[in-house]
MIRO-294251 format. One line per field, with one value per atom (N, C-alpha, C): residue number from 1; residue in one letter; x, y, z. Coordinates in nm, 3 decimals. Example, Ala and Ser with C-alpha at 12.3 -4.5 7.8 and 13.67 -1.06 7.14 Angstrom:
2
num: (1 / 1 / 1 / 2 / 2 / 2)
residuo: (a / a / a / s / s / s)
X: (1.319 / 1.230 / 1.320 / 1.285 / 1.367 / 1.290)
Y: (-0.569 / -0.450 / -0.330 / -0.225 / -0.106 / 0.003)
Z: (0.780 / 0.780 / 0.780 / 0.708 / 0.714 / 0.787)
***
This chain:
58
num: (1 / 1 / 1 / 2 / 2 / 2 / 3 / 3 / 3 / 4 / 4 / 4 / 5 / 5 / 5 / 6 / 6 / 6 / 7 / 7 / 7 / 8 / 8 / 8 / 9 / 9 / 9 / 10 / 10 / 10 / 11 / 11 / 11 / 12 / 12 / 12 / 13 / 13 / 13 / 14 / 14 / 14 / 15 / 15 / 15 / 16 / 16 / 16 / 17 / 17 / 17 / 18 / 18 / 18 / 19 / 19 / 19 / 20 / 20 / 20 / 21 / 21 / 21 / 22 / 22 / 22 / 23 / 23 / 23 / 24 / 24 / 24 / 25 / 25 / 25 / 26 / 26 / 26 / 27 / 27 / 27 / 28 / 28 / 28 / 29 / 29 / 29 / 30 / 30 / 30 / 31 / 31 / 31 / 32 / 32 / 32 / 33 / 33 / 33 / 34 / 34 / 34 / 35 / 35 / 35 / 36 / 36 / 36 / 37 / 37 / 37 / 38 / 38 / 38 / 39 / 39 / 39 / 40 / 40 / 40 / 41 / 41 / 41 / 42 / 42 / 42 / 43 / 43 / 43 / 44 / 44 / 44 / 45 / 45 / 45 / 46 / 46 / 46 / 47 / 47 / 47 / 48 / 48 / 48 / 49 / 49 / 49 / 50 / 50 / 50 / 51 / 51 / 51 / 52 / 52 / 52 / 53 / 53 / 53 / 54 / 54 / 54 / 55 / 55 / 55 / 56 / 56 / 56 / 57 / 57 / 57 / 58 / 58 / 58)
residuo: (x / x / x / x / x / x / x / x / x / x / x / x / x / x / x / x / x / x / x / x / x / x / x / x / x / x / x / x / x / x / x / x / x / x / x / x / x / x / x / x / x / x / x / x / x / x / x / x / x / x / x / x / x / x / x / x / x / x / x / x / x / x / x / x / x / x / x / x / x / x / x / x / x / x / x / x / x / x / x / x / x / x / x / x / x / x / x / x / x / x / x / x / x / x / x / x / x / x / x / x / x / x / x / x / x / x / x / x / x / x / x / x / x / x / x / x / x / x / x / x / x / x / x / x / x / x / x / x / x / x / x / x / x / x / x / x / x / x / x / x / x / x / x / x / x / x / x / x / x / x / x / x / x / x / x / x / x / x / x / x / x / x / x / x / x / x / x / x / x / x / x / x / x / x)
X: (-1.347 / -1.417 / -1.524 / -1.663 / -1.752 / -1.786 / -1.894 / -1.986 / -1.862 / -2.007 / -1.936 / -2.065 / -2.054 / -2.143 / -2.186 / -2.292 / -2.340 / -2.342 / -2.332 / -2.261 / -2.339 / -2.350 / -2.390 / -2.442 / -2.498 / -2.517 / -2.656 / -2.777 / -2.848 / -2.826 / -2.911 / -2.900 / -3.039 / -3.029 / -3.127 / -3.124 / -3.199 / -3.255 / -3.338 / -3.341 / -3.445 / -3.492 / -3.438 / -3.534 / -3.536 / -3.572 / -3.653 / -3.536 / -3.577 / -3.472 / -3.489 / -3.391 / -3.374 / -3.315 / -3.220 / -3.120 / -3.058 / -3.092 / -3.029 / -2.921 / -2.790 / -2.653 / -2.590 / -2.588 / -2.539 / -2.404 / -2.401 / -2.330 / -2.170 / -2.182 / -2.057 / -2.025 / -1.941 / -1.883 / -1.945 / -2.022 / -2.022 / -2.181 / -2.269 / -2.383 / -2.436 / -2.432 / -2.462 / -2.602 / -2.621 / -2.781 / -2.808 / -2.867 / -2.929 / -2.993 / -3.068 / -3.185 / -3.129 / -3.003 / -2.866 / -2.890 / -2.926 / -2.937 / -2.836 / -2.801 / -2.691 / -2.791 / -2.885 / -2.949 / -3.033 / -3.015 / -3.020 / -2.930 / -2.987 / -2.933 / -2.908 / -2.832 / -2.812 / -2.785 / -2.803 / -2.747 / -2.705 / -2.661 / -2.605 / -2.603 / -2.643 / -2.662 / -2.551 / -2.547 / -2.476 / -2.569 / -2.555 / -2.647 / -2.521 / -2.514 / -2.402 / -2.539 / -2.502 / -2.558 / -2.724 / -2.748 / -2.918 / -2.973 / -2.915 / -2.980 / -2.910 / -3.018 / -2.962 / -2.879 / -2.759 / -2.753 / -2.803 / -2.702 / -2.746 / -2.703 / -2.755 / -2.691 / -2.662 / -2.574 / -2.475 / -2.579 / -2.548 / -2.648 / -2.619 / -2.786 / -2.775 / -2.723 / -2.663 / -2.560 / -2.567 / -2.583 / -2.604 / -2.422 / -2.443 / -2.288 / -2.267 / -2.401 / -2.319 / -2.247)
Y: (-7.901 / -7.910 / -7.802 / -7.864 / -7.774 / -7.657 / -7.672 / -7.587 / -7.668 / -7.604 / -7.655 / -7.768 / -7.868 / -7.984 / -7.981 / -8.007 / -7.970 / -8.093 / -8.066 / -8.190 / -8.136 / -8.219 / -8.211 / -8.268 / -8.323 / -8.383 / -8.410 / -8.531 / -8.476 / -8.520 / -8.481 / -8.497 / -8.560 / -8.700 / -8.728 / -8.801 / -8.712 / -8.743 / -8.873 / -8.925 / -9.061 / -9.122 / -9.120 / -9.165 / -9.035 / -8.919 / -8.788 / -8.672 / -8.606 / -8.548 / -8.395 / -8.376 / -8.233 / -8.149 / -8.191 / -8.051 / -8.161 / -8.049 / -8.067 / -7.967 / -8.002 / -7.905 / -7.899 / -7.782 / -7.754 / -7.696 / -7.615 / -7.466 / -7.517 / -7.617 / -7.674 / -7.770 / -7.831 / -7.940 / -8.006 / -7.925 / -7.934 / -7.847 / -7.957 / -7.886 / -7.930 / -7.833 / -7.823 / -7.809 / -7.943 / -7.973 / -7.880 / -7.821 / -7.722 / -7.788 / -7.916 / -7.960 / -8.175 / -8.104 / -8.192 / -8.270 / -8.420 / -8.481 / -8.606 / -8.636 / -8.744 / -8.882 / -8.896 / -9.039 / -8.984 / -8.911 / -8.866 / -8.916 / -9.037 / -9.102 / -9.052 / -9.017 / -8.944 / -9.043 / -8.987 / -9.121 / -8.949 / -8.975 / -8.900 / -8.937 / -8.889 / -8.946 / -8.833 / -8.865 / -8.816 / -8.755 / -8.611 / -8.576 / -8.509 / -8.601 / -8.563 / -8.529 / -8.439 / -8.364 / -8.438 / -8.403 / -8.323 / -8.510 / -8.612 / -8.714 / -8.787 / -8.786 / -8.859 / -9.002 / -9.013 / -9.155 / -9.235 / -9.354 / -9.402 / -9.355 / -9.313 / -9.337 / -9.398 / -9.366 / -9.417 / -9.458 / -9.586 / -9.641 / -9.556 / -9.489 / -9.404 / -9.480 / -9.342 / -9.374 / -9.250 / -9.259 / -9.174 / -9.126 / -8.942 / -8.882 / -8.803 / -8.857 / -8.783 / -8.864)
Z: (-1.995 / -1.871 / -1.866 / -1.836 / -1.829 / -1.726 / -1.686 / -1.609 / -1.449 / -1.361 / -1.224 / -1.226 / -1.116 / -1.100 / -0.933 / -0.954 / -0.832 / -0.761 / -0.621 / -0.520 / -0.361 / -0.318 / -0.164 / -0.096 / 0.018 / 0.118 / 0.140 / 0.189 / 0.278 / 0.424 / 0.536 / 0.627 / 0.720 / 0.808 / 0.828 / 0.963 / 1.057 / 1.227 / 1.205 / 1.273 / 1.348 / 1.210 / 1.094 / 0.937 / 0.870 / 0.973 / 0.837 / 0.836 / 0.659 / 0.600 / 0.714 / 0.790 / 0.839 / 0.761 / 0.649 / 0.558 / 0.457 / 0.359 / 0.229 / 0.190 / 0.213 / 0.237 / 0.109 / 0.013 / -0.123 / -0.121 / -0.002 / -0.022 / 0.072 / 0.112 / 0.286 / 0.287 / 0.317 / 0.378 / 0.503 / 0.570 / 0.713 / 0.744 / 0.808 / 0.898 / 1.071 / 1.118 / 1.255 / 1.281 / 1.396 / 1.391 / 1.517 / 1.559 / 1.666 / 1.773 / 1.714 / 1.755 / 1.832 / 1.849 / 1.862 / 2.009 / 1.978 / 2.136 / 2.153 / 2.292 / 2.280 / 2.216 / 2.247 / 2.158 / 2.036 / 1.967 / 1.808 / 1.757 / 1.602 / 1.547 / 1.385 / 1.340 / 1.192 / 1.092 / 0.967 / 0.875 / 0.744 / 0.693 / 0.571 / 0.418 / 0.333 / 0.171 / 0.100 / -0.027 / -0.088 / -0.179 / -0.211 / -0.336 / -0.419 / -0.597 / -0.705 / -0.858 / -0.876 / -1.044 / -1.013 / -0.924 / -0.829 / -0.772 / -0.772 / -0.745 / -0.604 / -0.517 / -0.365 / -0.427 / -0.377 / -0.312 / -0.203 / -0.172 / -0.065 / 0.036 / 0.185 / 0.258 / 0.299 / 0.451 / 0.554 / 0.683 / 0.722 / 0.815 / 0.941 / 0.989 / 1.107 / 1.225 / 1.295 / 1.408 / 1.501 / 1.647 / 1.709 / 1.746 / 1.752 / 1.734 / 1.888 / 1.978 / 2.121 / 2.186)
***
């Protein structure tokens, strides 16, 4: 077993990328409204997946 593999998240308001999360499990949007709609991708060994069809979380 090699190196470590790098894994993480992005994160995306109304369509556009707000954060690209390397370091967590978990990111807290600041800029956080009850009709803000998010969607989430997967980033594995540096390449986005697909995301998750946006869904508003208030």
């Amino acid at each position: 077993m090699g190196g470590r593999v790098s894994a993480g998240f992005s994160v995306y308001r109304e369509g556009r990328p707000i954060a690209a999360v390397t370091d967590s499990t978990t990111y807290l949007e600041p800029a956080d409204t009850p009709a803000s709609t998010y969607a989430v991708a997967p980033i594995a060994r540096g390449k986005e997946g697909r995301s998750t069809p946006a869904r508003a979380l208030g």
